[in-house]
C-alpha positions in Angstrom: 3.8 11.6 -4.9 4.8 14.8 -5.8 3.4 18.3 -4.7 3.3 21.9 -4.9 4.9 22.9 -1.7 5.3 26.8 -0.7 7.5 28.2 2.1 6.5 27.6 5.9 6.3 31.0 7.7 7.4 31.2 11.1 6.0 31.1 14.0 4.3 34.2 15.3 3.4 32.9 18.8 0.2 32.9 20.9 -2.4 31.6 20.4 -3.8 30.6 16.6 -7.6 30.9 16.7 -8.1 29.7 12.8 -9.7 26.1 12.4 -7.1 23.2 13.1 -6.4 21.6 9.5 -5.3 18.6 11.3 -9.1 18.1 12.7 -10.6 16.6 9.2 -7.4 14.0 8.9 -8.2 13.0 12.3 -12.0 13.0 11.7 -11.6 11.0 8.3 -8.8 8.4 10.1 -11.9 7.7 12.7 -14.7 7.3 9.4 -12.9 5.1 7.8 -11.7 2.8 10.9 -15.8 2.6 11.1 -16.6 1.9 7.9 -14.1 -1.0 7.6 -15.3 -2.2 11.0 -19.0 -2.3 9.0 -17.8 -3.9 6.2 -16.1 -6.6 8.2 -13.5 -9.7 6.5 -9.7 -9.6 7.6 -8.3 -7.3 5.3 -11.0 -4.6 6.1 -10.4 -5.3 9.8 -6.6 -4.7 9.3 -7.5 -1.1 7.7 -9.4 -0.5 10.9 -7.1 -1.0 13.3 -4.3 1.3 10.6 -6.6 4.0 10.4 -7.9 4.3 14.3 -4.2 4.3 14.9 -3.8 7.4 12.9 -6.8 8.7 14.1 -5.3 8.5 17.5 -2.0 9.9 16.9 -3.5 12.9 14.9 -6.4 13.5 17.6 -3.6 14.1 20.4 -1.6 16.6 18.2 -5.5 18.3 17.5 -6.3 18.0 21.1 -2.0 19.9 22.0 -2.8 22.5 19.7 -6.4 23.7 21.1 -7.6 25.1 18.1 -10.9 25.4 17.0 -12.4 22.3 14.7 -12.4 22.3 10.6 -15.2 21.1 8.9 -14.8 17.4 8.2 -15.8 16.8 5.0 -17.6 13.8 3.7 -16.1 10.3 3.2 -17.7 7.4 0.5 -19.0 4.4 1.5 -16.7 1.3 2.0 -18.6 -1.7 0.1 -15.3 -3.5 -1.1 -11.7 -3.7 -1.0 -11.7 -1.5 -4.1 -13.8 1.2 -2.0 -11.0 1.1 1.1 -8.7 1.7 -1.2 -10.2 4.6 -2.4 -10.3 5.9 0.9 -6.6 5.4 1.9 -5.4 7.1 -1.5 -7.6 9.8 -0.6 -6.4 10.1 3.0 -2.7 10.6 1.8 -3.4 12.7 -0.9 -5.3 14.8 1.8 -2.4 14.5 4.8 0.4 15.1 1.7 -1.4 18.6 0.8 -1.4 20.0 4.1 2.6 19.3 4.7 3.5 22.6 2.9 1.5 24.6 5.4 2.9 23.4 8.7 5.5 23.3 10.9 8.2 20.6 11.2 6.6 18.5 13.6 3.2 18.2 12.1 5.1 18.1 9.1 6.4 15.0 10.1 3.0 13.6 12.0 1.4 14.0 8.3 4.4 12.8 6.4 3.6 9.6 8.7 0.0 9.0 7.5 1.2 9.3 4.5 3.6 6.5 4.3 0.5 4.5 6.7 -2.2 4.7 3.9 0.9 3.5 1.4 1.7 1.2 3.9 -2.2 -0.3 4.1 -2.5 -0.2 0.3 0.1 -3.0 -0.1 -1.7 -5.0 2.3 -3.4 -6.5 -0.8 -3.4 -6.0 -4.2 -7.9 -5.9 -4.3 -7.2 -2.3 -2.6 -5.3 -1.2 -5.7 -1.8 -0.2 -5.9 0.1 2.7 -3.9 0.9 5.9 -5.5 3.9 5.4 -7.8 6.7 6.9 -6.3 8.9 10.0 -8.1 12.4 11.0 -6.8 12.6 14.5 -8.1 16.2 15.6 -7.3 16.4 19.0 -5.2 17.9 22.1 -5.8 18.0 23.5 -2.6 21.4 25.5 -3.3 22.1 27.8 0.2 18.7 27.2 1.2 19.6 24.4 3.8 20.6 25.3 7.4 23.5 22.7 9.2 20.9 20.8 10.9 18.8 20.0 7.4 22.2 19.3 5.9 22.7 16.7 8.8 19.3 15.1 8.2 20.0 14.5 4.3 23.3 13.0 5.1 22.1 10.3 7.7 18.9 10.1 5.2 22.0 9.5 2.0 23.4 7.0 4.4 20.3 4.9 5.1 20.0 4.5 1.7 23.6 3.2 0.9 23.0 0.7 4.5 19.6 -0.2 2.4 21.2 -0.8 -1.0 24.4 -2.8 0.5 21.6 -4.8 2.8 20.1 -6.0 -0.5 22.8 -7.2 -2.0 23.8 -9.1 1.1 20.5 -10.8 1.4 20.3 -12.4 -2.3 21.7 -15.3 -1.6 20.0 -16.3 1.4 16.1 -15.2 0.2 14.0 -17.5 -2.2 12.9 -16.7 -5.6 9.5 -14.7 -4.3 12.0 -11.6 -3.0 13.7 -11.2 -6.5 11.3 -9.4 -8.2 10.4 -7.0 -4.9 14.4 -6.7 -4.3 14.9 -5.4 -8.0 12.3 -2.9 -8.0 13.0 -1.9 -4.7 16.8 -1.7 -5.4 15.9 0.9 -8.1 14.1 3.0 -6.1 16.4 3.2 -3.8 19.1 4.1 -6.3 17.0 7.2 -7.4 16.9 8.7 -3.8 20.5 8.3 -3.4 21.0 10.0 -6.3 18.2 12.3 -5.5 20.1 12.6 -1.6 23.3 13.3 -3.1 22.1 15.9 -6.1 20.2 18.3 -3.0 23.3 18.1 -1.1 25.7 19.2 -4.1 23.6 21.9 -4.7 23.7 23.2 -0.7 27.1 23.2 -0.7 28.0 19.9 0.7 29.9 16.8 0.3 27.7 13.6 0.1 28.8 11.1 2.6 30.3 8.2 1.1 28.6 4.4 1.1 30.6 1.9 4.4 32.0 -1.8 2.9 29.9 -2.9 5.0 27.0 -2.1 7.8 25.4 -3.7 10.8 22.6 -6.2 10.6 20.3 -7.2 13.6 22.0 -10.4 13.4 24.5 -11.4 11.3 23.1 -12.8 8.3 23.3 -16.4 7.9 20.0 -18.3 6.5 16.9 -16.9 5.3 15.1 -15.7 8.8 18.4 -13.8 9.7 17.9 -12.3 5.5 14.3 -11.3 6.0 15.1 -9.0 9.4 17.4 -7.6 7.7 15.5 -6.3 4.6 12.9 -5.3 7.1 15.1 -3.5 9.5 17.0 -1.2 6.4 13.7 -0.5 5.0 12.5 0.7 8.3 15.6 2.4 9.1 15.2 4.6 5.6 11.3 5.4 6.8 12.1 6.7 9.7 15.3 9.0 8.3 13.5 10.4 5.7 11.0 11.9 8.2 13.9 13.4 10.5 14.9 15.1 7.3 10.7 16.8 7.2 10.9 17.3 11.0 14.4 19.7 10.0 13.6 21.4 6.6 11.1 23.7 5.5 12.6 23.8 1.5 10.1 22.7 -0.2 11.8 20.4 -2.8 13.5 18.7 -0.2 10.5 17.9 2.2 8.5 16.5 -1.5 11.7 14.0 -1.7 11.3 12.9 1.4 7.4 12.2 1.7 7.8 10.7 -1.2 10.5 8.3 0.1 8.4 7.8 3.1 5.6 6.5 1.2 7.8 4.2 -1.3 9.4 2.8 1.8 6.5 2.0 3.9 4.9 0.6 0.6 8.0 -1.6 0.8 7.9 -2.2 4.4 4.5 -3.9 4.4 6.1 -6.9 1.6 8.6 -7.6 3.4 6.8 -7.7 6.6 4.1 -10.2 5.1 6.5 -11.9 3.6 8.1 -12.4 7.2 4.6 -13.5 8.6 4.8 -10.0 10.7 1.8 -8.7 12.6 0.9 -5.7 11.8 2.3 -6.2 8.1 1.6 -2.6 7.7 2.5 -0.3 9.9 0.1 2.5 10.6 2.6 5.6 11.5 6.0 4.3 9.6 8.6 6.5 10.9 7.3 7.3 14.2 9.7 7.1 17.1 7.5 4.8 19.6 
């Protein structure tokens, strides 16, 4: 999902009297945790616990911070899957438009609910499809200080581990994975290339793709296969948002949400497809 995103300005020190921005994505997690509690059915009760999960994770970075509250807003009935839906687009596209005004780590916290609302909209497809993802390639040029540079490398080589993973796996999965695998394989592609392009531009060599990479278990039969799809496309989640938590450019932090999102999209299929509970995660790239 692509965005506008202006330079972060630094931080001034003591304390920020101006409403919290992070109060209404907190306040909106809680509404719509109720609402699917109201509405009641599996899937809705799924979206609850997702969304109170945010609302808790957001509510302790509100509650660090001190500030004074911003007006919540209003949030539309949930009557039907189409309705949740609604809401969880509506969440990301509200958590994505604050990530240009905030620092790194609440950057990151947002860059997280995010990739959860993707994550929750692939649950099923009566919610309606996640955003489609965009890999815009960066042009940071000198822009990118060592540690960002760092970041986008170990971000470029989760996504060669991913792409070598899903080769590995074809032969093991059934026929159900090949049409997810393909698609997936492509978007992966793009944010190498994407990964590679921004760190040409800033001055640096792209680190090449390993033969090979480490699996949770070697991979043998189709259980070993699934962990393994699931544990690359975990492992690219949670790099993409190191590289938000140490950049500020904004090209560069649009790439990455955007990964985020695709991946966690991505995430919750192969987690169903595993029989994994939660399928969808509700704070993808979140150290635990």
């Amino acid at each position: 999902m692509p965005f506008a995103l202006s330079a972060v300005s630094a931080c001034s020190g003591g304390y920020d009297d101006s409403p919290d921005p992070l109060a209404p994505v907190a306040a909106a997690a809680r509404a719509d945790a109720e609402a699917a509690r109201e509405m009641g059915g599996k899937l809705a009760e799924q979206i609850a616990e997702l969304r109170a999960a945010q609302a808790d994770a957001v509510q302790r970075e509100v509650d660090r911070a001190n500030r004074p509250p911003a007006p919540a807003g209003d949030r539309p009935p949930a009557t039907s899957p189409k309705a949740l839906g609604k809401r969880l687009r509506s969440a990301a596209k509200q958590a994505v438009g604050l990530i240009p005004r905030e620092s790194r780590p609440r950057a990151g916290l947002l860059a997280s609910v995010a990739a959860g609302c993707s994550a929750g909209l692939a649950l099923d497809g009566s919610l309606g499809s996640p955003p489609a993802p965009r890999f815009a390639a960066p042009d940071p040029g000198d822009q990118l200080d060592e540690a960002a540079v760092q970041t986008l490398q170990d971000a470029l080589a989760a996504e060669h581990a991913t792409l070598w993973v899903f080769g590995l796996v074809t032969a093991f999965l059934p026929g159900s994975y090949d049409k997810g695998l393909r698609a997936a394989t492509v978007e992966h592609r793009q944010r190498r290339d994407a990964a590679q392009a921004a760190l040409i531009s800033a001055g640096a060599t792209p680190v090449l793709a390993e033969t090979a990479y480490a699996t949770p278990k070697p991979v043998k039969d189709d259980k070993s296969a699934r962990a393994a799809v699931v544990a690359a496309e975990t492992d690219a989640v949670a790099a993409w948002r190191v590289v938000i938590e140490h950049c500020d450019v904004a090209q560069v932090r649009s790439l990455a949400v955007a990964a985020m999102q695709a991946s966690a999209a991505r995430l919750t299929r192969w987690r169903l497809e595993a029989g994994m509970r939660p399928a969808a995660l509700a704070m993808p790239g979140a150290r635990s």
